[in-house]
C-alpha positions as CSV (number, residue, x, y, z in Angstrom):
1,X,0.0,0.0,0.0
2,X,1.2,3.1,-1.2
3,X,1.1,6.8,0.8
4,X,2.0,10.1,0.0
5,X,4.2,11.8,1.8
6,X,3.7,15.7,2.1
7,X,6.1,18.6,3.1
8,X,4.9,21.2,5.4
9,X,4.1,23.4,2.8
10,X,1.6,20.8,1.5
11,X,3.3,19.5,-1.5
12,X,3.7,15.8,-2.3
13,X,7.5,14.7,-2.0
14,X,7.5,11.2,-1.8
15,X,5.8,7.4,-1.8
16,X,6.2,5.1,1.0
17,X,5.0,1.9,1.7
18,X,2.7,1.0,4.4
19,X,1.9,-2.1,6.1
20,X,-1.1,-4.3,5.0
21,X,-1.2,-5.8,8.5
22,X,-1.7,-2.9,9.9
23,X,-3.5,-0.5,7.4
24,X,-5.2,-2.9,5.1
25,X,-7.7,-4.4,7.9
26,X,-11.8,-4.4,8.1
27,X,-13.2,-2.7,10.5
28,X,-14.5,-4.7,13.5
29,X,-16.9,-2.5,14.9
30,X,-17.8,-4.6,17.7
31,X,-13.8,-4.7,18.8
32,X,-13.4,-0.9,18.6
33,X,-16.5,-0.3,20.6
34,X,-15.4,-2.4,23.7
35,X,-12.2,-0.8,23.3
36,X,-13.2,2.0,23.8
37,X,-15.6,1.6,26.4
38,X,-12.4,-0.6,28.6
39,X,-10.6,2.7,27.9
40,X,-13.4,4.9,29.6
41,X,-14.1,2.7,32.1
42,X,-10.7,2.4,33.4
43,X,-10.3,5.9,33.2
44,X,-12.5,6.6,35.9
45,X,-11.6,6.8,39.6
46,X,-14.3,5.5,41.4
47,X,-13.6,7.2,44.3
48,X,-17.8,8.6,44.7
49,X,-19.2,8.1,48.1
50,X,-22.2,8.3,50.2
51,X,-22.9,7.9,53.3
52,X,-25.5,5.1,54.0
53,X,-28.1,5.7,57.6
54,X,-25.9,3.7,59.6
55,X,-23.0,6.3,58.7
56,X,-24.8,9.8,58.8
57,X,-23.9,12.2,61.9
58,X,-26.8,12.4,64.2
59,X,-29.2,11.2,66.9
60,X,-30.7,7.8,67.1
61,X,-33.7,9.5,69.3
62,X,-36.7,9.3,67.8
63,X,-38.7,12.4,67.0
64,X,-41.4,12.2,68.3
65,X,-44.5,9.5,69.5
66,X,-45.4,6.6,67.2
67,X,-49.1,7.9,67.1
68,X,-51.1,10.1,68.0
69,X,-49.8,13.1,66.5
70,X,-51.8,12.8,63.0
71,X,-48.2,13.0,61.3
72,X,-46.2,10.4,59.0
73,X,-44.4,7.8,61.3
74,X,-40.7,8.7,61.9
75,X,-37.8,7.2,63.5
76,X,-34.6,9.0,63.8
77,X,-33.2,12.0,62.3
78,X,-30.7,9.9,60.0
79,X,-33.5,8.5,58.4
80,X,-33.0,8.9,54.1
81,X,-36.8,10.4,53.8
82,X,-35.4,13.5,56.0
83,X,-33.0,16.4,54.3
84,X,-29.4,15.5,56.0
85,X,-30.0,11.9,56.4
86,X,-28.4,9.0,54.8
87,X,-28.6,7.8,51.1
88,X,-29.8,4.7,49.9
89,X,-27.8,2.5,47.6
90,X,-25.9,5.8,47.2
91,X,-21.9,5.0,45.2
92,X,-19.4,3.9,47.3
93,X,-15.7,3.3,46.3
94,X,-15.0,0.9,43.5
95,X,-13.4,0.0,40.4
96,X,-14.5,0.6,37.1
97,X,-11.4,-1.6,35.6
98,X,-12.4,-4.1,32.7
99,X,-10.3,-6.3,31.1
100,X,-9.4,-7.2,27.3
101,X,-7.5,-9.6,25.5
102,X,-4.1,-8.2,24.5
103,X,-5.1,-9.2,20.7
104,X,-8.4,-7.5,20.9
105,X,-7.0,-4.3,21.8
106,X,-4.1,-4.4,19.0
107,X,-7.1,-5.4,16.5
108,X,-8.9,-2.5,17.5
109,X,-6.0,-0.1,17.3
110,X,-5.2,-1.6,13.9
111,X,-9.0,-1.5,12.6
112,X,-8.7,2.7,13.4
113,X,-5.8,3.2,11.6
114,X,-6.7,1.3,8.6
115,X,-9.8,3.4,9.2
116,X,-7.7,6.3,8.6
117,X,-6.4,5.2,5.8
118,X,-9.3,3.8,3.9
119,X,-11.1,7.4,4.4
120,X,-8.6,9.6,3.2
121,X,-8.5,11.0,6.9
122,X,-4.5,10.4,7.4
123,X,-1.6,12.9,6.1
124,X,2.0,12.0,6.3
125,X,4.9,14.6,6.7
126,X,8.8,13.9,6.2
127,X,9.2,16.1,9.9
128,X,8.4,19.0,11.6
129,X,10.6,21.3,12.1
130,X,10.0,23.4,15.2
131,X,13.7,25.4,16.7
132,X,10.7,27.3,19.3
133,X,6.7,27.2,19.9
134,X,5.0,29.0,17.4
135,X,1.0,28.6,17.0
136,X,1.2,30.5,13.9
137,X,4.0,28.1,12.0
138,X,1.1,25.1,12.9
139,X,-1.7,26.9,11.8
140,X,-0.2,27.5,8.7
141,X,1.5,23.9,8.1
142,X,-2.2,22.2,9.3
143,X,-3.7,24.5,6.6
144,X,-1.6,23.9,3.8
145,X,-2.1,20.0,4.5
146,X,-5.9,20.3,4.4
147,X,-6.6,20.1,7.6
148,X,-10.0,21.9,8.7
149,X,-11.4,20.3,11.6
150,X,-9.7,17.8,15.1
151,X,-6.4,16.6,14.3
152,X,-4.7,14.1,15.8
153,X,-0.4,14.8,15.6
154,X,1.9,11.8,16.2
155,X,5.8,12.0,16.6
156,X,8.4,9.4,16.5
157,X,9.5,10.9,20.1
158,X,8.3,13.4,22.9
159,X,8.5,16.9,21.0
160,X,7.9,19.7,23.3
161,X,7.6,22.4,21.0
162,X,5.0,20.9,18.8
163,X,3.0,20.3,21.9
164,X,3.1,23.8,22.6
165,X,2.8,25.2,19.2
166,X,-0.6,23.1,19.0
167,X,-1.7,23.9,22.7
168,X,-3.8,26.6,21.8
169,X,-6.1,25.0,18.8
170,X,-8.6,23.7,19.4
171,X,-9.5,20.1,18.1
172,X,-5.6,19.7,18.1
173,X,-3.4,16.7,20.0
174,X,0.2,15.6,19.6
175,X,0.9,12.5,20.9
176,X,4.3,10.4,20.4
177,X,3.8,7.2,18.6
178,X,4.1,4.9,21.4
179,X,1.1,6.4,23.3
180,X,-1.4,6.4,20.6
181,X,-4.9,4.3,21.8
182,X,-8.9,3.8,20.5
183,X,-10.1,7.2,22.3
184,X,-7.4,9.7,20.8
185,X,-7.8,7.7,17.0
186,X,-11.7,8.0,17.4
187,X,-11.7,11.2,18.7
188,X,-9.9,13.1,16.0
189,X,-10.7,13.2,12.4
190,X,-7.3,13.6,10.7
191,X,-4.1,11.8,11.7
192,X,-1.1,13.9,10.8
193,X,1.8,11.7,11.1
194,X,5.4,12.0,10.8
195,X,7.6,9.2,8.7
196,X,9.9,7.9,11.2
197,X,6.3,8.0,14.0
198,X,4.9,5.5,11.2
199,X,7.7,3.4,11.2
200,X,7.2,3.2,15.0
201,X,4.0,2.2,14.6
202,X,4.1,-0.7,12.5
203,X,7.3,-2.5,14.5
204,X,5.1,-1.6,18.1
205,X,1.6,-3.0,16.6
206,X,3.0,-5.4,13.5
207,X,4.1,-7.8,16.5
């Protein structure tokens, strides 16, 4: 499978090769939906709590006589019909942590980027070349490679100044190639990629 490569003035400057392991798949929808949903789910803390009857601050007098008093029978103050009292089946601490076969994940990861590549939605630059952060130099590279709505911008390595460059736009991520996942690849219409963050790719996920 041939790509072309782009400079960052939006010019085609080369062919490369890609990987029909990695972006000549179907797409599994099923996969890439519990994927994703493992990836929210373990993102959460579970740290919500509530305090049950037996745990609420207060009296265990009760308020006032069983009958005789032509008013709704009450018991104490901690009661979860009263304002201040305990919550019933309220959240308490847990984890939200599923679990997914190693191959299902790297299928789903794969089925996204071949995604990509069936759409049209990927874009593949020889480097960028940032000496300082400049939001304007991005702007203008992201325009002249067609870019018009969320972008997602993978490096071969950690690249500081890109990350700043693209802090302020919105839609806009850099990641470095070892970190990309489901949420990030769904999340963002356009992968921007570099050459050497490709290569990365397909010897982390052709395994």
């Amino acid at each position: 499978m041939q790509m072309p490569v782009y400079s960052l003035d939006g010019e085609v400057v080369d062919q490369i090769g890609l990987s029909e392991a990695i972006f000549g798949l179907p797409f599994n929808e099923a996969v890439v939906h519990q994927a994703m949903v493992r990836q929210l789910a373990n993102s959460r803390q579970g740290t919500a709590s509530t305090k049950t009857r037996g745990e609420v601050s207060g009296s265990t007098r009760k308020l006032y006589p069983q009958k005789h008093t032509g008013r709704a029978r009450r018991g104490d103050i901690k009661s979860p019909l009263l304002r201040g009292g305990g919550v019933v089946f309220g959240p308490k601490p847990r984890s939200y942590r599923q679990l997914m076969p190693k191959k299902m994940r790297r299928l789903a990861v794969k089925c996204l980027l071949s995604a990509k590549v069936r759409e049209g939605n990927i874009k593949l630059v020889q480097e960028f070349d940032f000496e300082e952060p400049r939001t304007k130099d991005m702007i203008k590279i992201l325009s002249a490679l067609g870019v018009d709505s969320s972008a997602l911008i993978v490096t071969a390595h950690p690249a500081p100044n890109i990350v700043k460059s693209a802090a302020n736009l919105p839609g806009i991520k850099v990641l470095p190639s070892t970190l990309i996942n489901v949420l990030d690849l769904l999340s963002h219409k356009t992968l921007v990629a570099t050459v050497p963050a490709i290569r990365n790719i397909e010897q982390i996920w052709g395994k």
